[in-house]
C-alpha positions as CSV (number, residue, x, y, z in Angstrom):
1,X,-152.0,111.6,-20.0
2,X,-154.8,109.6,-21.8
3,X,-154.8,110.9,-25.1
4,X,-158.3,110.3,-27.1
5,X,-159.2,111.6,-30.7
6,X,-156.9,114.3,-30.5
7,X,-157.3,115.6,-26.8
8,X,-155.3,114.9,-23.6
9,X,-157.0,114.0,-20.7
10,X,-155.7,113.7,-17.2
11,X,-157.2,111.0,-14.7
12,X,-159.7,113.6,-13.1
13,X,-160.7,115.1,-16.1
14,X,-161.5,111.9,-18.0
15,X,-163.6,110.8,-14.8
16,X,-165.5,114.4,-15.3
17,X,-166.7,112.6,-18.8
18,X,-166.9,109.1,-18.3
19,X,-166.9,107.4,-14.5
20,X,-165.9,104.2,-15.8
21,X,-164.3,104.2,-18.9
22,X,-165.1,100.1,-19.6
23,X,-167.8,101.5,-21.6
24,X,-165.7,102.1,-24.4
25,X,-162.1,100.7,-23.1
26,X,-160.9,97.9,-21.3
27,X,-160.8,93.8,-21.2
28,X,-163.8,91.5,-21.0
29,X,-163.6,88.1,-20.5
30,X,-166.2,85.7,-22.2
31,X,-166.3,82.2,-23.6
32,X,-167.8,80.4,-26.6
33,X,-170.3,78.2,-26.6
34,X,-170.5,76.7,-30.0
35,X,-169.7,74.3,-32.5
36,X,-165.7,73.5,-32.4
37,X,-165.1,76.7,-30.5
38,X,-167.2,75.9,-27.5
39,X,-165.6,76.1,-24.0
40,X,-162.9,78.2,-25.4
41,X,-162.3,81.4,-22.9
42,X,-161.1,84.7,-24.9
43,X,-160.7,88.0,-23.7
44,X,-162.0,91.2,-25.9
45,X,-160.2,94.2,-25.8
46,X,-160.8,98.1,-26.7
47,X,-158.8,101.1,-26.5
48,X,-161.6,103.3,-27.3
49,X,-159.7,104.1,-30.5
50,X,-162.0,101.5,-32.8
51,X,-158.3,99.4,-32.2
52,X,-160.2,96.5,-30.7
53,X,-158.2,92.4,-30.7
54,X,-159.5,89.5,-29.1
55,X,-156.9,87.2,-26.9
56,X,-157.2,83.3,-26.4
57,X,-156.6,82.2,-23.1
58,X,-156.6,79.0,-23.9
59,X,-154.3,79.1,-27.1
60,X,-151.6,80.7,-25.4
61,X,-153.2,84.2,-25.1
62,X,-152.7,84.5,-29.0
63,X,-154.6,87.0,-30.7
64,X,-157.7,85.5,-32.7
65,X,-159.1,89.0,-34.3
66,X,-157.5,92.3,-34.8
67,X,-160.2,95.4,-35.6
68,X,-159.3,98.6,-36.6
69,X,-162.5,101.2,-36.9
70,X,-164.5,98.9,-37.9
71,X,-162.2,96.8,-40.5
72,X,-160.8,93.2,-39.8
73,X,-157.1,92.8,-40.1
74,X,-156.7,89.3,-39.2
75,X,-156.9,86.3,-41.7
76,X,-158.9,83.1,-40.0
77,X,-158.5,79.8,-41.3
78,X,-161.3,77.6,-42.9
79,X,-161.7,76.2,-39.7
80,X,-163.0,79.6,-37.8
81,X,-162.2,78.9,-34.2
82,X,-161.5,75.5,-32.5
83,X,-161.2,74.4,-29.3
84,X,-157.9,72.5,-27.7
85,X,-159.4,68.9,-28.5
86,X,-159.4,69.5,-32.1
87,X,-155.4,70.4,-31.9
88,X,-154.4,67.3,-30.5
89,X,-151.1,66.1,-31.8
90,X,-152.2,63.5,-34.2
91,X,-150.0,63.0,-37.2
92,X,-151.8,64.8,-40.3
93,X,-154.5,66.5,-38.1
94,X,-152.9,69.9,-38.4
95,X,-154.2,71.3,-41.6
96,X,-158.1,70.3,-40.1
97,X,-158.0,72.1,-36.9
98,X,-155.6,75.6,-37.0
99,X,-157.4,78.6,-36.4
100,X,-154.9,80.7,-38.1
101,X,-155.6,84.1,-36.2
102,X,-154.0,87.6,-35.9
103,X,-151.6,85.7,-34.2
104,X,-150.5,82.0,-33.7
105,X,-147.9,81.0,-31.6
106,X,-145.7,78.1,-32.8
107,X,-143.0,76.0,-31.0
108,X,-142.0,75.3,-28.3
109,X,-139.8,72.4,-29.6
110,X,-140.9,72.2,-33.3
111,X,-142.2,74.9,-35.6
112,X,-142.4,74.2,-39.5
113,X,-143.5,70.6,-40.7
114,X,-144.4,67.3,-38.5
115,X,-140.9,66.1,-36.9
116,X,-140.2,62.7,-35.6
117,X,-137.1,61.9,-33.1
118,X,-135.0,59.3,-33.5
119,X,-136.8,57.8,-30.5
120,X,-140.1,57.7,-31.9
121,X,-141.0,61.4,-30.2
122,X,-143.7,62.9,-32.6
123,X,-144.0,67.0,-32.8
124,X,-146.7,68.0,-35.1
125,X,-146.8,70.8,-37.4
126,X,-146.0,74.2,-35.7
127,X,-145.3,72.4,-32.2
128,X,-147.6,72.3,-29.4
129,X,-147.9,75.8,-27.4
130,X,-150.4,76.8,-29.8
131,X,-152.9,75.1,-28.0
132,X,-151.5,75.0,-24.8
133,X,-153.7,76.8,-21.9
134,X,-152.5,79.9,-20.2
135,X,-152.1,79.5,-16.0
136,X,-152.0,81.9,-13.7
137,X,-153.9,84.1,-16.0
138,X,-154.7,87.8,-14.8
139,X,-156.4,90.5,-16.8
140,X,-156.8,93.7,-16.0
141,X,-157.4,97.4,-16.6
142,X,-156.5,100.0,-14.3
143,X,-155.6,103.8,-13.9
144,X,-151.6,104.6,-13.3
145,X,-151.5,108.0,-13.2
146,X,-153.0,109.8,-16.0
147,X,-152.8,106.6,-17.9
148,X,-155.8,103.8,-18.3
149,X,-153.5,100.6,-18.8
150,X,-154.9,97.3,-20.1
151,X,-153.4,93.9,-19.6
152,X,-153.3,90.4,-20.2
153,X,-150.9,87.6,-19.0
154,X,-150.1,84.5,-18.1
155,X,-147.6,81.3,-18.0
156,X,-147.6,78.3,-20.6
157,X,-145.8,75.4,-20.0
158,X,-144.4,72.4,-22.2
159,X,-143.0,69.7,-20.5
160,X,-142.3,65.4,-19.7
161,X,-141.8,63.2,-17.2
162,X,-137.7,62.3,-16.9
163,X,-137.4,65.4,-19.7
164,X,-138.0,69.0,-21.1
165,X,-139.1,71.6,-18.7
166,X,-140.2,75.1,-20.4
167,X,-142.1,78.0,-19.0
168,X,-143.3,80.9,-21.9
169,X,-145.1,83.9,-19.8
170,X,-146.6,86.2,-21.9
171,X,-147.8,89.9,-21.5
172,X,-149.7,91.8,-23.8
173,X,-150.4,95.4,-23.0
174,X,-151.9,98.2,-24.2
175,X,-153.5,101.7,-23.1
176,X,-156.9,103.9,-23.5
177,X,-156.8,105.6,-26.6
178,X,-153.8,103.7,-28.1
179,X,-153.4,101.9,-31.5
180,X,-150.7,99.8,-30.6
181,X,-150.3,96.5,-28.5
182,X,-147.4,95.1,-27.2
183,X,-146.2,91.6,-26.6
184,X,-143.2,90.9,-24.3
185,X,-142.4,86.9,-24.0
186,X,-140.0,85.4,-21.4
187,X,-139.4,81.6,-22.1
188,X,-137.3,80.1,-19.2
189,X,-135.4,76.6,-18.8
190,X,-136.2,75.2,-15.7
191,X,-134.1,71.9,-16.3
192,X,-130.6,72.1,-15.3
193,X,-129.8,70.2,-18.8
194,X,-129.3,72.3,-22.3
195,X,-133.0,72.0,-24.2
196,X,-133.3,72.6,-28.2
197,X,-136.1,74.9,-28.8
198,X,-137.7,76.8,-31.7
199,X,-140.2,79.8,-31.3
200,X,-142.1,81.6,-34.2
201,X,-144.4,84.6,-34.4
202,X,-147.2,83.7,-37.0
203,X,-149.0,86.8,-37.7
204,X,-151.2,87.1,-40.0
205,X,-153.5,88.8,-42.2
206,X,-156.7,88.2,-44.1
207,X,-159.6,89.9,-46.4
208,X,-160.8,92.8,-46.4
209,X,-157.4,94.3,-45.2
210,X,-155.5,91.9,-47.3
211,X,-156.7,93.0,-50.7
212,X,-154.5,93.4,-54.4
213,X,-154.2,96.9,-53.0
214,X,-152.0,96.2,-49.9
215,X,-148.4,97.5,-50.1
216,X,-145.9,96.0,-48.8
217,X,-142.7,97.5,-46.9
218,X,-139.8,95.4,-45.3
219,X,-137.1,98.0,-45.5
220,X,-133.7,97.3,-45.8
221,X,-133.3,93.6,-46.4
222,X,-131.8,90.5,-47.9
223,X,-134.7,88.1,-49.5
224,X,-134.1,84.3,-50.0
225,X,-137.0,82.0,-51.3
226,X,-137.9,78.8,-49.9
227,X,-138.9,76.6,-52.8
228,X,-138.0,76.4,-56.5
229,X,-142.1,78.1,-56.6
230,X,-141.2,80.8,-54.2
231,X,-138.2,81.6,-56.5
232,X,-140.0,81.5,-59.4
233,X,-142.0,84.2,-57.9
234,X,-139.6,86.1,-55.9
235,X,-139.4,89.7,-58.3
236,X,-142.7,89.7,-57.0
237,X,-142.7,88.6,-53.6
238,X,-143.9,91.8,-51.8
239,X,-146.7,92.1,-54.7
240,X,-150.7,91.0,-53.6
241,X,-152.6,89.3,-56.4
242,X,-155.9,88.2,-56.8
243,X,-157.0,85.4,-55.2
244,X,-156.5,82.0,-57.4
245,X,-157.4,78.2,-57.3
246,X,-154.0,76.5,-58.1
247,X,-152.0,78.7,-56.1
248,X,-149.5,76.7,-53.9
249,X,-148.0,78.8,-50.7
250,X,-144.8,81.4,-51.8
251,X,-142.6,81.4,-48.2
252,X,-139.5,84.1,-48.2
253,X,-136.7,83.7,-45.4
254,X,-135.6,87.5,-44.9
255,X,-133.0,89.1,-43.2
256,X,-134.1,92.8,-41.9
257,X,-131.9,95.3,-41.3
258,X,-133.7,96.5,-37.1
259,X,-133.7,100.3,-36.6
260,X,-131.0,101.9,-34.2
261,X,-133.6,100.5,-31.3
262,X,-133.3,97.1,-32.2
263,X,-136.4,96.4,-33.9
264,X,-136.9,95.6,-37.4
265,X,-140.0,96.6,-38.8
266,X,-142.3,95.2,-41.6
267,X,-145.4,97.8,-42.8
268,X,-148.5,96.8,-44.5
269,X,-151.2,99.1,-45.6
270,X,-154.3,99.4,-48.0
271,X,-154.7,102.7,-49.5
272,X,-158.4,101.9,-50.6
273,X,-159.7,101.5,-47.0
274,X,-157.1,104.3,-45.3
275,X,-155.3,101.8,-42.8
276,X,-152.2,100.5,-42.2
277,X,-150.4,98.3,-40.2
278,X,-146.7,97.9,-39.0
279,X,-145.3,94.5,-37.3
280,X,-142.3,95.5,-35.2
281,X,-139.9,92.6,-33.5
282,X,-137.1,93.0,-31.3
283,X,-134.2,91.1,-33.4
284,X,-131.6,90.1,-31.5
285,X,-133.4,86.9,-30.7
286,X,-135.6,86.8,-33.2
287,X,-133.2,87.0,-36.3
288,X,-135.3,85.3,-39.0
289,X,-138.6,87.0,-40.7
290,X,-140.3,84.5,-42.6
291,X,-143.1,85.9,-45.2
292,X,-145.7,83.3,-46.2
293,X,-147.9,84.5,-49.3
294,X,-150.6,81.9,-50.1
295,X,-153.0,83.3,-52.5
296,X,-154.7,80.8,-52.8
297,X,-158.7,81.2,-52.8
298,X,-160.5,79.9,-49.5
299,X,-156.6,80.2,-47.9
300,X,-156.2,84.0,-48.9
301,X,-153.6,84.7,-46.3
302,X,-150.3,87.3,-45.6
303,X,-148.2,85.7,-42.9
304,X,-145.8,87.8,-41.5
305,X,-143.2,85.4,-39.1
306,X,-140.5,86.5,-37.2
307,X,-138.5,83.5,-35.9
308,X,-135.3,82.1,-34.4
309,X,-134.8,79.2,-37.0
310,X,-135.6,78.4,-40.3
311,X,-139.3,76.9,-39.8
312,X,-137.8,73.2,-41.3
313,X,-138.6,70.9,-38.4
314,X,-137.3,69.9,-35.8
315,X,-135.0,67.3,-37.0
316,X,-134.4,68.9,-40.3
317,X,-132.6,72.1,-38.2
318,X,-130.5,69.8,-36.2
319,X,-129.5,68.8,-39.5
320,X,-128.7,71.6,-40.8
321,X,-126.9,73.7,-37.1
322,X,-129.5,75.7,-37.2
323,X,-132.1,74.4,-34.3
324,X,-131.3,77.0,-31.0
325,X,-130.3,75.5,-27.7
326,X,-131.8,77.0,-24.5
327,X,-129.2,76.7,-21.7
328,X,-129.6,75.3,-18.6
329,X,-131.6,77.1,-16.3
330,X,-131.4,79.7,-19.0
331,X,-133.9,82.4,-20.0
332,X,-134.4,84.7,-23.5
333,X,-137.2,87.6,-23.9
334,X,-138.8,88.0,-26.9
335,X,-140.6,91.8,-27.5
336,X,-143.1,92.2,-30.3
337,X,-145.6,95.3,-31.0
338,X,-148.3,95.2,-33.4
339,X,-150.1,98.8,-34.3
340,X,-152.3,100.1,-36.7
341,X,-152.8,103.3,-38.1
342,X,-154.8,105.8,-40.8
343,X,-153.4,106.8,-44.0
């Protein structure tokens, strides 16, 4: 059934109101055409709900903006929204052209700081499938029954002549009159030969949702700060503060404890405005959750990460046994929801 403010609707009955429900519900393709944005396809999409995100084709259909009636959830970065030639992997160039985002996909063979290979191979900060372009991208809305499904997908690829060979296809889905998206992620090996890889889920969010008032709920969990300044604020890790000038980043490695269906679940809400929102990741293969707190004016930001390594680098995780390895020919599925909801 398509439920909406409240009432159930079957497929004939919603017709009776609205004969095409992309009024209010659905995906729309578009692309900007200014300043560092321009070219840049996105995708808009409602559920008729006022739960309304917008996808990046181009950016490996990560989430730019996430809306919830009527307030922004989604932090953007100083930079608004740039294009794939400002994202290039030029050593230092990182910090000038992220967009930041709802969410920003990093990896697929470095996620953390800039790495270099013994070989000379340089991965910049966060890794490349950020800014890599979706193919074979379909989007679509559709009735199934007395549902209204929406859509997106495609396939991103990282690879080299004589080396790595990885596929990431991504599917985020949602319905008519839901608050909830879904992301389910299927990164494949198609080299015969083992392949080091590193994956990590950088949601985040941003003013006005992101306020002193936010509350913070990880559940059951172990909490183990990064830096001697992330320790030195850790008996306040899950608190919000006002923004301020000299405040350098706070990051938290947690381990959550998933419910009995596998997912571990990380809540945020504002009591002021009346909304919350609840990050849920399937954990198995996602068994980090990295919290990034930078109060720091202009960079006023709440990351929320869940991750398969320590976000160090490339070759400091090597270093330390912690960078995954990706059989041969082998495959892993990553599942992520993201939902918001009233007070």
């Amino acid at each position: 059934m398509a439920r909406l403010f409240g009432r159930d609707y079957t497929r004939n009955e919603f017709l009776m109101y609205a004969g095409n429900p992309s009024n209010f519900a659905g995906v729309t393709p578009m692309t900007y055409t200014d300043g560092k944005a321009a070219g840049t396809r996105a995708l808009e999409v409602r559920t008729g709900t006022g739960f309304e995100f917008t996808l990046l084709p181009d950016k490996c259909l990560d989430i730019r903006s996430l809306r919830y009636r009527g307030v922004t959830l989604s932090q953007s970065a100083k930079n608004g929204l740039t294009g794939n030639l400002w994202g290039q992997p030029i050593p230092g160039n990182f910090p000038s052209s992220v967009s930041g985002g709802m969410l920003f996909t990093a990896g697929l063979r470095n996620a953390g700081p800039e790495s270099v290979e013994p070989d000379g191979t340089f991965h910049q900060c966060h890794g490349n499938i950020g800014v890599t372009p979706a193919e074979n991208l379909c989007a679509r809305a559709w009735w199934d029954g007395d549902e209204y499904r929406i859509e997106a997908s495609g396939t991103m690829r990282e690879s080299a002549l004589f080396g790595h060979n990885l596929m990431l296809t991504r599917t985020v889905s949602t319905k008519l009159g839901s608050d909830e998206l879904a992301i389910t992620d299927v990164l494949e090996n198609l080299n015969g030969l083992d392949e080091e890889f590193c994956i990590l889920y950088h949601f985040n969010f941003g003013f006005p949702f992101l306020t002193e008032a936010l509350k913070l709920d990880f559940g059951r969990n172990t909490c183990q700060p990064r830096t001697p300044q992330a320790a030195a604020g850790l008996a306040e890790a899950e608190r919000i503060i006002h923004p301020e000038l000299d405040f350098f980043e706070h990051v938290f490695f947690r381990a959550m404890e998933p419910d009995p269906d596998g997912f571990a679940r990380v809540r945020a809400e504002n009591p002021l405005l009346g909304i919350g929102a609840e990050i849920a990741y399937e954990a198995k293969n996602l068994p980090n959750l990295c919290q990034w707190k930078s109060m720091r004016a202009g960079d006023y930001s709440l990351g929320i990460e869940p991750a398969n390594m320590y976000i160090m680098g490339r070759a400091a995780e090597r270093e330390h046994g912690t960078l995954p390895v990706l059989e041969g020919f082998g495959r892993r599925e990553f599942r992520l929801k993201l939902r918001a909801y009233s007070l």
